[in-house]
C-alpha positions in Angstrom: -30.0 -68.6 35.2 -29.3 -71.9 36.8 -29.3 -73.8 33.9 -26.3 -71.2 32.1 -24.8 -71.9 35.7 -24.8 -75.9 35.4 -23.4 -75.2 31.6 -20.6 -72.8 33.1 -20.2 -75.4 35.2 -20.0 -78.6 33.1 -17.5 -76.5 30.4 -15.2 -75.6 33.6 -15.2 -72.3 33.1 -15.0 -70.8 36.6 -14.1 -67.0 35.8 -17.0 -66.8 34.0 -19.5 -68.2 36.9 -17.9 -66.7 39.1 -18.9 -62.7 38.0 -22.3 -64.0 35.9 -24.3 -62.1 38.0 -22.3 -59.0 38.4 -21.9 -59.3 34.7 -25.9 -59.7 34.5 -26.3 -56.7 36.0 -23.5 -54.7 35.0 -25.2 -55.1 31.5 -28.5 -54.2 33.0 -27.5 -51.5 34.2 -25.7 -49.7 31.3 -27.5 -51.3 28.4 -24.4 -53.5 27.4 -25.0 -55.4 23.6 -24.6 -59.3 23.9 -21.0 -59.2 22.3 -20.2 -56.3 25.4 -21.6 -58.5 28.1 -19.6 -61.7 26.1 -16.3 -60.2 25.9 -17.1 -59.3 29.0 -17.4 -63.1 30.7 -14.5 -64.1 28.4 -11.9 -61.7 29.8 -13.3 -62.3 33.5 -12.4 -66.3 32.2 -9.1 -65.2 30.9 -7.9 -63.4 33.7 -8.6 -66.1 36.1 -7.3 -68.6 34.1 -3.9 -66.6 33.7 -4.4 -66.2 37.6 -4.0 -70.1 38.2 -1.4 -70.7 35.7 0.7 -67.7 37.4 0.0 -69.1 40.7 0.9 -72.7 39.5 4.1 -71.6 38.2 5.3 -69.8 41.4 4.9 -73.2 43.4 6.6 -75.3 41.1 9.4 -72.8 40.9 9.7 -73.3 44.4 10.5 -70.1 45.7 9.7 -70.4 49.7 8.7 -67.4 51.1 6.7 -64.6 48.4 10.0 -62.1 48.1 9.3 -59.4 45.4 10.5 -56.6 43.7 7.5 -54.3 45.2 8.6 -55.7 49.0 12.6 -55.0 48.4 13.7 -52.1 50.3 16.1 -50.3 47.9 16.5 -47.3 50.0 18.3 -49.8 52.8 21.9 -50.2 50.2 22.9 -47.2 48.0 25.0 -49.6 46.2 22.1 -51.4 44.2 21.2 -49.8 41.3 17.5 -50.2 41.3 17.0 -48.9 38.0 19.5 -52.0 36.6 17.4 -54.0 38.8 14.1 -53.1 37.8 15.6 -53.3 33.3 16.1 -57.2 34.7 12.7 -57.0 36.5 11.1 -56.8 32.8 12.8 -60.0 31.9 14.0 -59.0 28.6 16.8 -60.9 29.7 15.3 -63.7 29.8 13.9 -63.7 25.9 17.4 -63.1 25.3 19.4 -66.3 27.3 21.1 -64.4 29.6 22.6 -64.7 32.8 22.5 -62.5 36.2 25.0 -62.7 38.9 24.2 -61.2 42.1 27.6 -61.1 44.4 28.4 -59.7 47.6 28.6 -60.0 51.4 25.4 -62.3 53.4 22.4 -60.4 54.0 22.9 -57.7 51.5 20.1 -58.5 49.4 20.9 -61.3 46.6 18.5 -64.2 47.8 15.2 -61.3 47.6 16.4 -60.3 44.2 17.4 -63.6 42.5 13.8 -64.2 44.0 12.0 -61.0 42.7 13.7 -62.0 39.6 12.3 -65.2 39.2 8.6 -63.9 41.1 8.2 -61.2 37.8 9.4 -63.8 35.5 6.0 -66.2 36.7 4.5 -63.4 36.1 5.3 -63.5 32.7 4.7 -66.9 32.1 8.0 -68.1 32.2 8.9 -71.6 33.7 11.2 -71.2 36.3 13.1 -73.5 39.3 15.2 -72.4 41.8 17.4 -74.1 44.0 20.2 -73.5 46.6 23.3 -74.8 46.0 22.7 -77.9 48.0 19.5 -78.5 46.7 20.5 -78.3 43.0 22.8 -80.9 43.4 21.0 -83.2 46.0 17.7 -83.5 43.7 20.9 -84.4 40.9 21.6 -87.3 43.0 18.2 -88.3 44.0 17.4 -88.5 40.7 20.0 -90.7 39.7 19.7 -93.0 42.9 15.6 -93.2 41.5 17.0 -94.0 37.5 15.2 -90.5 36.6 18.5 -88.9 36.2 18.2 -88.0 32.2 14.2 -87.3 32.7 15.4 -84.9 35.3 18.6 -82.9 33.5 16.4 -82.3 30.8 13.3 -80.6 32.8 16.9 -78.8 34.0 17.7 -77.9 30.7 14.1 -77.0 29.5 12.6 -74.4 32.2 13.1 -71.2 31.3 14.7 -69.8 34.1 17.0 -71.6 36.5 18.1 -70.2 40.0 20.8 -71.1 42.2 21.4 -69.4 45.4 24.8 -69.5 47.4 26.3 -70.7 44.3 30.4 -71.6 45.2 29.3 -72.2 48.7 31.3 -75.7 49.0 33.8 -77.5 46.6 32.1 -80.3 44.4 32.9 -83.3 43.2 33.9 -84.4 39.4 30.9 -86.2 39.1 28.9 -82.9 39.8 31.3 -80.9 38.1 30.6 -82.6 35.1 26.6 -82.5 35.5 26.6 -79.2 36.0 28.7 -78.7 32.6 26.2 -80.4 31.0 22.9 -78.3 32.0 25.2 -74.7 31.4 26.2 -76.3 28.3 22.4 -77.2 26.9 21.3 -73.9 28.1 23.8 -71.4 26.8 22.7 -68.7 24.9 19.1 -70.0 25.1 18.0 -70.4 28.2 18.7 -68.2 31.6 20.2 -68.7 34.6 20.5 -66.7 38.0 23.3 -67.6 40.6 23.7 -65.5 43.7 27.3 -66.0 45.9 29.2 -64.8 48.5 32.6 -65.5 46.9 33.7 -63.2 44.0 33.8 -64.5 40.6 37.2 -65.6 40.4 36.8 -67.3 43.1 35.0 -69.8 41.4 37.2 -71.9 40.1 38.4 -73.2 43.4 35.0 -75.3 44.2 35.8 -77.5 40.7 38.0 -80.6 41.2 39.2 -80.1 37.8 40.9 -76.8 35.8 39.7 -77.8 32.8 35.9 -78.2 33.0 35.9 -75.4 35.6 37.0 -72.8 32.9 34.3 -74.4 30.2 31.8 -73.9 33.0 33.0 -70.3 33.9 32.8 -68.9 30.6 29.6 -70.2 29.3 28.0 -68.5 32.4 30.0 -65.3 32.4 29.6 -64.7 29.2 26.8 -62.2 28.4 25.4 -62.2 31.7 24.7 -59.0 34.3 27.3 -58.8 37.2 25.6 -57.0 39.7 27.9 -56.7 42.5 26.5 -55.3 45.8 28.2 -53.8 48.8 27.8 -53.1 52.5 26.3 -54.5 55.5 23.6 -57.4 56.3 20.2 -55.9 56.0 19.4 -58.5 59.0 21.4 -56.6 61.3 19.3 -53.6 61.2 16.9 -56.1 63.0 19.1 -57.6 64.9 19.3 -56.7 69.2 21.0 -54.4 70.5 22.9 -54.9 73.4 24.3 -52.0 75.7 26.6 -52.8 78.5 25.6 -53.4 82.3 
């Protein structure tokens, strides 16, 4: 037994150690063959394995705080459709380069679901990064100021699943305007991306410097993506104090 222990070990193959001896005498116990008690070990080492790389995926998407679709309180807003919601939650829209808008007032919901979103999409294997609108263009410039601008746009362009929250939430600069041309532009109609905003689509165009490259942006990201608009009050103020007068 402790020499198969050292081997499992040595070959890194941690699922497997870890159940060996509940495996032993699972297999005691019910008479398992040798190829039942393998397969056995081998899916205990695939599922941990698949484990890791789900959990490894999560922290490089950066997500902050574990928001998911189990933990998302539909019953708070009637005007979600949670059965539209949960079509995205299967990420077919993903296979197929689409896009998702979530717009509507603060605190109605879009951070948790462009989350949730992204959360089933690890899930699923897919590479994912999200950013808020700040971020998205402050790790742009950091990048460039470091001369790891290029290396950077295209890990951008690559990951599967790009998020950016509060999208519209200040005007930009030409120089941004044009980088982010570029990434919507590689991805189109291959990869995904999510934005979530306060403003209303055609409200968009007022945060570009320039008419021209705002409308190229525009339309490569509304075109075959999910509008999912949402309506009604902050979710936070059903938390918030109440205060009743003196």
């Amino acid at each position: 037994m402790n020499q198969l222990k050292i081997q499992l070990k040595t070959l890194k193959l941690s699922g497997m150690l870890d159940q060996l001896e509940l495996r032993l005498l699972e297999a005691q116990q019910n008479q398992l063959s040798y190829s039942e008690f393998l397969s056995l070990l081998l899916t205990d080492e695939i599922e941990k394995r698949n484990a890791r790389k789900i959990a490894r995926l999560i922290q490089q998407a950066a997500m902050g705080n574990q928001k998911t679709i189990e933990n998302f309180d539909f019953s708070f807003n009637p005007s979600i459709n949670a059965a539209h919601i949960r079509e995205l939650a299967t990420c077919r829209f993903i296979e197929q380069g689409q896009g998702v808008f979530f717009l509507g007032p603060t605190g109605t919901g879009k951070t948790h679901l462009a989350k949730a979103l992204c959360h089933q999409a690890c899930r699923r294997y897919f590479s994912v990064g999200f950013f808020s609108f700040f971020q998205f263009f402050n790790q742009l410039y950091k990048a460039e100021q470091k001369n790891q601008f290029s290396k950077y746009v295209n890990h951008l362009i690559k990951i599967d699943l790009l998020a950016i929250d509060d999208f519209g939430f200040k005007n930009i600069s030409q120089q941004q305007a044009e980088h982010l041309y570029s990434i919507v532009d590689a991805r189109y109609g291959v990869k995904s991306i999510i934005l979530t905003s306060n403003r209303p689509f055609s409200d968009w165009l007022t945060i570009f410097p320039d008419p021209v490259i705002a409308n190229a942006v525009l339309d490569r990201l509304a075109h075959n993506a999910h509008h999912v608009v949402i309506k009604g009050e902050s979710y936070r103020k059903k938390f918030s104090p109440k205060f009743e007068n003196a």
